[in-house]
MDTraj code that builds the backbone (N, CA, C; nanometers):
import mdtraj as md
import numpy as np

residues = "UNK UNK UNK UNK UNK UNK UNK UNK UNK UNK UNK UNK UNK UNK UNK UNK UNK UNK UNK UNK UNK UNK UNK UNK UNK UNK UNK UNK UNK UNK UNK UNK UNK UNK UNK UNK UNK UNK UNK UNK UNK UNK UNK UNK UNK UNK UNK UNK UNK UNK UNK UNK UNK UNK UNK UNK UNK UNK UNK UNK UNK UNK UNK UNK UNK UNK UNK UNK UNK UNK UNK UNK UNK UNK UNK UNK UNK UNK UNK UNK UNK UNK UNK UNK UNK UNK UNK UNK UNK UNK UNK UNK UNK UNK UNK UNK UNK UNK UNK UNK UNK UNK UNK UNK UNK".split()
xyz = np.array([
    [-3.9095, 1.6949, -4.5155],
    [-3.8128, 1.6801, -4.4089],
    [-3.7206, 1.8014, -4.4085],
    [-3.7128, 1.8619, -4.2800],
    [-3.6012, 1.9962, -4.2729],
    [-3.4491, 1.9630, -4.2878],
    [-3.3858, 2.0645, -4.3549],
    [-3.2571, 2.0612, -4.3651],
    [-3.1640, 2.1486, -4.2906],
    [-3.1552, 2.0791, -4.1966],
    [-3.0034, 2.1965, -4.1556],
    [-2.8884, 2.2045, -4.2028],
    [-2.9107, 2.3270, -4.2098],
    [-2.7988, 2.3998, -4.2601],
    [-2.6657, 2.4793, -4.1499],
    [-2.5078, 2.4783, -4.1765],
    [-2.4293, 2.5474, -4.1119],
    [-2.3722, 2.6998, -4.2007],
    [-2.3459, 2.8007, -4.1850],
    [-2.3286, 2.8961, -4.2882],
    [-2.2206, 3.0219, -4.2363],
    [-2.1057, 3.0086, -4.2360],
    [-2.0494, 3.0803, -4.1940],
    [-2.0166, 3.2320, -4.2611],
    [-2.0059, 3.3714, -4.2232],
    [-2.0300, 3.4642, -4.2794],
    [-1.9079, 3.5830, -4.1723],
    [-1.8324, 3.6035, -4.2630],
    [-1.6965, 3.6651, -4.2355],
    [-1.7225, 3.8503, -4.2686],
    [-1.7136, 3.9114, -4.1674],
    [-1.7873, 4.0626, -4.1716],
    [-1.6686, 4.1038, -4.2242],
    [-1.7310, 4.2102, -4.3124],
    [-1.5972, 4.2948, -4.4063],
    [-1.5476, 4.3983, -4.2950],
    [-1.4517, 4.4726, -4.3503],
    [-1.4132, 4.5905, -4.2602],
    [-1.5011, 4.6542, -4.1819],
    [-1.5235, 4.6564, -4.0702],
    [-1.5814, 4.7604, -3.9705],
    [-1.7527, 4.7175, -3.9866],
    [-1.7827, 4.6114, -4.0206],
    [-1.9034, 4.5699, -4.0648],
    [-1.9672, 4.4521, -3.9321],
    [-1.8641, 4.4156, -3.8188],
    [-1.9358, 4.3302, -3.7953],
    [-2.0334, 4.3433, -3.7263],
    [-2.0554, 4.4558, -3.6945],
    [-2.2070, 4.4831, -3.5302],
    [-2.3085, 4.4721, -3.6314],
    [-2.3417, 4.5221, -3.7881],
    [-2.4379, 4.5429, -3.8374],
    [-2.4586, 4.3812, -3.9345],
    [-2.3255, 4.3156, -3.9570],
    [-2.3607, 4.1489, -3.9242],
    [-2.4284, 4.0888, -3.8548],
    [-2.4207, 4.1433, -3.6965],
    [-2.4731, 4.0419, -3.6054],
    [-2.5956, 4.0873, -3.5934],
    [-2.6752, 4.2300, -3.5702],
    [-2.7956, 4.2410, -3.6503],
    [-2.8702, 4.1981, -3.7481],
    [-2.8108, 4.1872, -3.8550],
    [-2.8871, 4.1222, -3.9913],
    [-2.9065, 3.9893, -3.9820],
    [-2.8004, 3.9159, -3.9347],
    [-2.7907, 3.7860, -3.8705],
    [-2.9226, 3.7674, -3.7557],
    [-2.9667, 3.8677, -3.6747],
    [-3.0267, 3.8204, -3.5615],
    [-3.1725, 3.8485, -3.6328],
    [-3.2188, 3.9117, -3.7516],
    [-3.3117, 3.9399, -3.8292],
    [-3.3441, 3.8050, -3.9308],
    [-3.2241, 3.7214, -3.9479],
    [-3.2572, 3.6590, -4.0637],
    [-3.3376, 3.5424, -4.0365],
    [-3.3540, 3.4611, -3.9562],
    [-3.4684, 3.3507, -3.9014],
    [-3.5900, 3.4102, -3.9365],
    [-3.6486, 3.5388, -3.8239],
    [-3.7404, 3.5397, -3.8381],
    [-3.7934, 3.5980, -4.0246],
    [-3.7268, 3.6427, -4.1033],
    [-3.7027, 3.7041, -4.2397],
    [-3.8041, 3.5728, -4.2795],
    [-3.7085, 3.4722, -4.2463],
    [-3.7170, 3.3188, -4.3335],
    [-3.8298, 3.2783, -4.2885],
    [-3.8842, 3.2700, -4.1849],
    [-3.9738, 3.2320, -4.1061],
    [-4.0952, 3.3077, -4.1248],
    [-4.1472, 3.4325, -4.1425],
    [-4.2577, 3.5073, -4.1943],
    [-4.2806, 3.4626, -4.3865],
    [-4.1756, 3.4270, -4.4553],
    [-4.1698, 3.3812, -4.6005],
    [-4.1995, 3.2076, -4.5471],
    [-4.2005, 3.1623, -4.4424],
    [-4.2521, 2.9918, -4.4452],
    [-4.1297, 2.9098, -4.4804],
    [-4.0196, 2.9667, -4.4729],
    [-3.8778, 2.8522, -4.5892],
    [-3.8193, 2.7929, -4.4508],
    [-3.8406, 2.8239, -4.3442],
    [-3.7849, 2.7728, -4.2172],
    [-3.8568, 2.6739, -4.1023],
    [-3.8372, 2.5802, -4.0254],
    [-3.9043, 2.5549, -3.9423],
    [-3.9068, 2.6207, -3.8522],
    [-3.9975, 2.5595, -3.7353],
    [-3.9882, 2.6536, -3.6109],
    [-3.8818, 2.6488, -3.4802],
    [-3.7551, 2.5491, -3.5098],
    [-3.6751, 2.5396, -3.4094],
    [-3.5814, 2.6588, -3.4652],
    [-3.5122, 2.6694, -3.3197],
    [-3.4449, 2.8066, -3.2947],
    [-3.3128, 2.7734, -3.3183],
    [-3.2619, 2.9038, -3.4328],
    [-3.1122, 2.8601, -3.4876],
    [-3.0333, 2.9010, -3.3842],
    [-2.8923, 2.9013, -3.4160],
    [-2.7573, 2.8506, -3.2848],
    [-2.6358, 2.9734, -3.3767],
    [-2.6776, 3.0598, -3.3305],
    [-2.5583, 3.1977, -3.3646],
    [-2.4305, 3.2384, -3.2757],
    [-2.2848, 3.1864, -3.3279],
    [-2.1467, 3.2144, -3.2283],
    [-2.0782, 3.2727, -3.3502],
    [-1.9717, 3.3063, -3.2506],
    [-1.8593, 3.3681, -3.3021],
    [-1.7451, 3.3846, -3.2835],
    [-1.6528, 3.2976, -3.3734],
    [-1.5367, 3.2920, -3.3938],
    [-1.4001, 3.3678, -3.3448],
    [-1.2866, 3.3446, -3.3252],
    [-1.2125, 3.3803, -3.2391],
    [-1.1591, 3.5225, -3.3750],
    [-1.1911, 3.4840, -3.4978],
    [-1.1585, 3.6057, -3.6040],
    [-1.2624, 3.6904, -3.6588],
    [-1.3935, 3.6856, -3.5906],
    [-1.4819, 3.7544, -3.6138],
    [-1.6187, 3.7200, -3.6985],
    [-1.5706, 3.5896, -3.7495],
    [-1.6383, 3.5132, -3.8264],
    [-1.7921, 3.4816, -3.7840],
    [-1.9143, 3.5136, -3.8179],
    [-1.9895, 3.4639, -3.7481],
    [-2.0972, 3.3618, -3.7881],
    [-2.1208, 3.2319, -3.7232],
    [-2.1298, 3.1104, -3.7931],
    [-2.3098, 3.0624, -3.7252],
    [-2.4047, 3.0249, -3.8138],
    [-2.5081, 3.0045, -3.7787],
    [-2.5277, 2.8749, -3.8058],
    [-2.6128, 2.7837, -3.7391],
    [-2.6755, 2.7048, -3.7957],
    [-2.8577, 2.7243, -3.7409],
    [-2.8984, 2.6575, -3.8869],
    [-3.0742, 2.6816, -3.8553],
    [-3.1204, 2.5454, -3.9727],
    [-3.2483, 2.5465, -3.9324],
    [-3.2920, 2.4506, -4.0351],
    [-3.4119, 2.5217, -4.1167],
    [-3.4100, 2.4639, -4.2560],
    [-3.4432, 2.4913, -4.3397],
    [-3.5864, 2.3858, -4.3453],
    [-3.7197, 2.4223, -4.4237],
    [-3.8362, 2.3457, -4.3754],
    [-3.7887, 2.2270, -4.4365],
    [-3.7500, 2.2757, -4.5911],
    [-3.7314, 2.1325, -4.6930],
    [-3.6197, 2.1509, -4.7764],
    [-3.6288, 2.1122, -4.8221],
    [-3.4625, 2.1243, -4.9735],
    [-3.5421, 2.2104, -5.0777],
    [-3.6965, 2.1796, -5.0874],
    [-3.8085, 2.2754, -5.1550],
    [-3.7880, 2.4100, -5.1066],
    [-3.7814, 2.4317, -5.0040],
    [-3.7862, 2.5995, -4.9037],
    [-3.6764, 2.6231, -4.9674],
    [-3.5282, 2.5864, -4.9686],
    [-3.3997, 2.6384, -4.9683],
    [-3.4310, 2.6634, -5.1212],
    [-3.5095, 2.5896, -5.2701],
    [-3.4717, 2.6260, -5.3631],
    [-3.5819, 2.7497, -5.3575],
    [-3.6886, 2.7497, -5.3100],
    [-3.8057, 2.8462, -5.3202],
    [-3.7185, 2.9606, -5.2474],
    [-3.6413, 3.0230, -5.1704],
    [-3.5244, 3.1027, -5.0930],
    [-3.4406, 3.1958, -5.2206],
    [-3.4414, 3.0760, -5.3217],
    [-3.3403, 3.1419, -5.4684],
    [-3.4241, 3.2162, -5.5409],
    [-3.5748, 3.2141, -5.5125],
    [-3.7070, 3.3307, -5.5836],
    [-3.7854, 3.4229, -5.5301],
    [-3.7464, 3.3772, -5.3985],
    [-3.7598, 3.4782, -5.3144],
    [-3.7938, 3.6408, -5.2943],
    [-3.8363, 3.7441, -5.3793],
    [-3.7892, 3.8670, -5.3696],
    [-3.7333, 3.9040, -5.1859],
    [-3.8482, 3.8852, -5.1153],
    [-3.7668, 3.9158, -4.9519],
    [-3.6071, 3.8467, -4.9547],
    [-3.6304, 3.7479, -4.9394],
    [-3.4858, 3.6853, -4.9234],
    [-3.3693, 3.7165, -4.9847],
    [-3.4162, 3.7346, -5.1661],
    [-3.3132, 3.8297, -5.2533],
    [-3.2679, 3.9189, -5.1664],
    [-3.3575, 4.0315, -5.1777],
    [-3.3285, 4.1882, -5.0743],
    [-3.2373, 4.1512, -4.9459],
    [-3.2753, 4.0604, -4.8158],
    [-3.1766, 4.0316, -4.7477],
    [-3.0572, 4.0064, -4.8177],
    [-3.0414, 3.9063, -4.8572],
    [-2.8811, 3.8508, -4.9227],
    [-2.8053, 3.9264, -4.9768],
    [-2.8585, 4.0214, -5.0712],
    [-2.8039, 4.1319, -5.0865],
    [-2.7687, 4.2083, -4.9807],
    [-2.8798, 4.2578, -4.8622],
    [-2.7988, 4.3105, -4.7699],
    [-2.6821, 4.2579, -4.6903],
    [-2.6670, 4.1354, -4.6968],
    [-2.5724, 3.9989, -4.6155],
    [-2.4322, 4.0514, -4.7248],
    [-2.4326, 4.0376, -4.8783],
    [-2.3463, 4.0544, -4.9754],
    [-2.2697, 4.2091, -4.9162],
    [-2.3318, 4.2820, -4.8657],
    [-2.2665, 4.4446, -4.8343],
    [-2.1541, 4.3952, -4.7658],
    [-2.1788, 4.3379, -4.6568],
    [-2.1402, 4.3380, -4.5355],
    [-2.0326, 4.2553, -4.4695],
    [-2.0837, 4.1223, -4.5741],
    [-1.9974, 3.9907, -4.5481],
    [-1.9067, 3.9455, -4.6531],
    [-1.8653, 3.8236, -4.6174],
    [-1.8773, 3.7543, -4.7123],
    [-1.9132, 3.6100, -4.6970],
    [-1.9979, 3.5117, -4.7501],
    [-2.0257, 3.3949, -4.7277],
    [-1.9036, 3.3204, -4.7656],
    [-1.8159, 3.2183, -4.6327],
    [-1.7437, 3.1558, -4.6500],
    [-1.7655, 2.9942, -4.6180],
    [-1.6749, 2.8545, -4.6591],
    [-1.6762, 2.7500, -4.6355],
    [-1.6980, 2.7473, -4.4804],
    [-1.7129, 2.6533, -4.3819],
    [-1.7134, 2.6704, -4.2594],
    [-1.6074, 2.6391, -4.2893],
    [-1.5389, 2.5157, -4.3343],
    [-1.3742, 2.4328, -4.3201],
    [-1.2622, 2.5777, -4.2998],
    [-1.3399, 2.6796, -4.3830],
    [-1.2181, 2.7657, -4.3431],
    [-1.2419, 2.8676, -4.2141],
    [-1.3331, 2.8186, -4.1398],
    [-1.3135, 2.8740, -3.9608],
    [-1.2167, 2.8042, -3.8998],
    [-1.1113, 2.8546, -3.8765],
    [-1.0375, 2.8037, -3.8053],
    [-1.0560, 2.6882, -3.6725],
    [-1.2012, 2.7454, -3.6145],
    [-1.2193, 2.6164, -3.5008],
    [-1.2730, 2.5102, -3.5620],
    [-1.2794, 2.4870, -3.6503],
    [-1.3805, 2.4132, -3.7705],
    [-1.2738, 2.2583, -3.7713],
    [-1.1567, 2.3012, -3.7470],
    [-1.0486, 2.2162, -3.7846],
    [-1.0244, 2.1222, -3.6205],
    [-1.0768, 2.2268, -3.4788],
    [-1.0664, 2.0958, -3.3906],
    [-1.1883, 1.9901, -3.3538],
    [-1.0831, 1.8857, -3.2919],
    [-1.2065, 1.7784, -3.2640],
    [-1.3514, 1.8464, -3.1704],
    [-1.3534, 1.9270, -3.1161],
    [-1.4551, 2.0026, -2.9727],
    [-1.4181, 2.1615, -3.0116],
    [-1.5151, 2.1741, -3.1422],
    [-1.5296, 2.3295, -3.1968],
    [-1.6288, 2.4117, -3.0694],
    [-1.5176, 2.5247, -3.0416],
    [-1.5623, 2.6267, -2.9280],
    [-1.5799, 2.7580, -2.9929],
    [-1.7005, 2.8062, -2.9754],
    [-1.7317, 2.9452, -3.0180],
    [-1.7861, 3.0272, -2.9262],
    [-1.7569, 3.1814, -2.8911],
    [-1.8454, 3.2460, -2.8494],
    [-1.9910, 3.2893, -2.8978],
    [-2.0985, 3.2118, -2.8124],
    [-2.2445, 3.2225, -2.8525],
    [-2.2718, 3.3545, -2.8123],
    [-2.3874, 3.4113, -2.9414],
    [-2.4029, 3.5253, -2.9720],
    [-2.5739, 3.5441, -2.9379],
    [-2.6593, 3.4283, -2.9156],
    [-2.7965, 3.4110, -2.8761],
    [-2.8116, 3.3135, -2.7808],
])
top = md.Topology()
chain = top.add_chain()
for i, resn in enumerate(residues, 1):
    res = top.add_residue(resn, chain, resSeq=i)
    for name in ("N", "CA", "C"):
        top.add_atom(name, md.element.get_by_symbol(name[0]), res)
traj = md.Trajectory(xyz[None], top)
């Protein structure tokens, strides 16, 4: 059974265009390695730059097979340059009842 996942990712200084690239790379990344299903993830962005995905994952198996990954390593590391992986709770729209983001796909 797939797991979706929400993952919010806060671009460091002057980093965010090459965020929303790596971001628009990372499905299909996951998806040629098999750790993803085939529905299409949901990429916006935050009124602070924050940019917040959700996608689903094939199984809870995929997400731990993701941690041995060598491809996926290599991404995350490139994600680690750039970002930083944060709680969603701390997106600010995260906190109203009818969370509004600018969609990015």
């Amino acid at each position: 059974m797939g797991r979706i996942v929400i993952v919010a990712y806060k671009p460091k200084q002057d980093k965010e265009s090459e965020l929303v690239e790596l971001v628009e790379s990372h499905l299909s990344i996951l998806r040629t390695e098999g750790l993803v299903s085939d529905r299409d993830s949901i990429v916006m962005r935050s009124t602070d730059g924050t940019v917040v995905e959700v996608f689903e994952w094939a199984s809870k198996e995929a997400i731990e097979a993701a941690h041995k990954n060598p491809e996926v390593q290599k991404m995350w590391l490139e994600f680690s340059k750039i970002c930083d992986f944060i709680p969603v709770s701390q997106v600010s729209e995260s906190r109203s009842m009818f969370s509004e983001f600018t969609p990015l796909n």
